[in-house]
Every structure is written in structure tokens, then in C-alpha cells.
N, C-alpha and C positions, 0 to 999 in steps of 0.2 A: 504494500500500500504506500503511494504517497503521503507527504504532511498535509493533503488536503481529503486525507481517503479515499481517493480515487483509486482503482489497483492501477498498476503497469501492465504494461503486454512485454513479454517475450517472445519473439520468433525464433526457431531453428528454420535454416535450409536446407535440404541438404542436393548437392548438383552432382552429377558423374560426364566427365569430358568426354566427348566422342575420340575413338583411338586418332594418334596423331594432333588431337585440338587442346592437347593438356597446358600446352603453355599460354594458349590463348583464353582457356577458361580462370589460371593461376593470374594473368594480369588481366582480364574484368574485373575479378573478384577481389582482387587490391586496387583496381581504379575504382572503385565503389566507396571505398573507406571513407578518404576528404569529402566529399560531396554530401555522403548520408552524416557524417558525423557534425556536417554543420547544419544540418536542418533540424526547426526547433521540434522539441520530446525526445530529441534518442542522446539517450546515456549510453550508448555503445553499441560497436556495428565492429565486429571480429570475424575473419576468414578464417578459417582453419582448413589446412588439406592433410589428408589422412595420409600416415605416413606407410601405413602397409598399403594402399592402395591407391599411389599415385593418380591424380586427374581426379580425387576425389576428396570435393570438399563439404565442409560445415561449416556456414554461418550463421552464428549468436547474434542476435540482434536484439539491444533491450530499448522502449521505446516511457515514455513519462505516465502512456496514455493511451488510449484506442483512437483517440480524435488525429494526433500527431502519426502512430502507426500505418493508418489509413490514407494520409497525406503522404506518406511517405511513398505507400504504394502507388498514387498518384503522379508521383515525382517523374521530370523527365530526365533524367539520370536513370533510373530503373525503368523507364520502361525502353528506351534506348537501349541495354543493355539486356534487357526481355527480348526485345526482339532481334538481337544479334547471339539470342544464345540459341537460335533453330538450329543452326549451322555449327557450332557450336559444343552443345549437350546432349545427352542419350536421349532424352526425353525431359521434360517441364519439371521443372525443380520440385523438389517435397516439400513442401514449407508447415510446418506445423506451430501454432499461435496459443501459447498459453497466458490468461490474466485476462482475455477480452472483455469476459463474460462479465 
């Protein structure tokens, strides 16, 4: 919970790079970082790539709020980057959203 009781949102991603596109999915998902980290509600936007399984990442995402996490999704930074991940990733990212509710 926030100091205003509000809860937070956490998001996990999780993306798998198509063979050969691993380095292009490793810099998306650090050209991500600056841009979400300065849009207002997110207290954190972390990439992680799995170390046993190359091209495959997790990103943490904590957000103030569900009004800011929504914006977020919004964003044209992400969705620029939504739509350059066709080509890209296996298939549409997992994203799973806890705190919304």
C-alpha cells in the first residue's frame, strides 16, 4: 500500500527472443529502462535475462498505482517497442499484474 492507501501494481514480463534476435530483444529491453523510469508512478522498471536460458528475459516492473501503470501501457515508448517485438519474440510477452485489484 501506498501513504495514501492506494495499493501499487507490480508487473512481471516475461519475453523469449526468437533464435538469432537475442541481442536485439537484450537492447529493447534496456532501451526501455530511461524512458519508463521517468514516467510519473513507477518506482522501478528492471530487465533481467535469464542466465540459463539466454534471449530470455524478466521484467519487474513496480508502478505507484493502477492509474500510472495503465499510462504506462499507453506510452509510446512501449508500444513502439510492442510493435517491433513481432519480429523480434516467440510470441507476445507474459505479463502478469499483481496489486491492481
Amino acid at each position: 500500500m501506498t501513504a495514501t492507501g492506494a495499493p501499487g501494481v507490480t508487473a512481471l514480463a516475461r519475453l523469449r527472443a526468437l533464435p538469432g534476435r537475442e541481442a536485439a530483444v537484450r537492447d529493447q529491453a534496456l532501451a526501455l529502462v530511461a524512458p519508463t523510469r521517468s514516467e510519473p508512478g513507477n518506482r522501478s522498471y528492471r530487465p533481467y535475462e535469464d542466465p540459463l536460458a539466454p534471449g530470455t528475459w524478466v521484467v519487474v516492473e513496480e508502478w505507484a498505482d493502477a492509474v500510472s501503470w495503465e499510462a504506462h501501457l499507453a506510452s509510446p515508448h512501449l508500444a513502439a517497442a510492442l510493435a517491433r517485438s513481432a519480429g523480434l519474440l516467440d510470441g507476445p510477452p507474459d505479463v502478469r499484474v499483481f496489486g491492481a485489484g
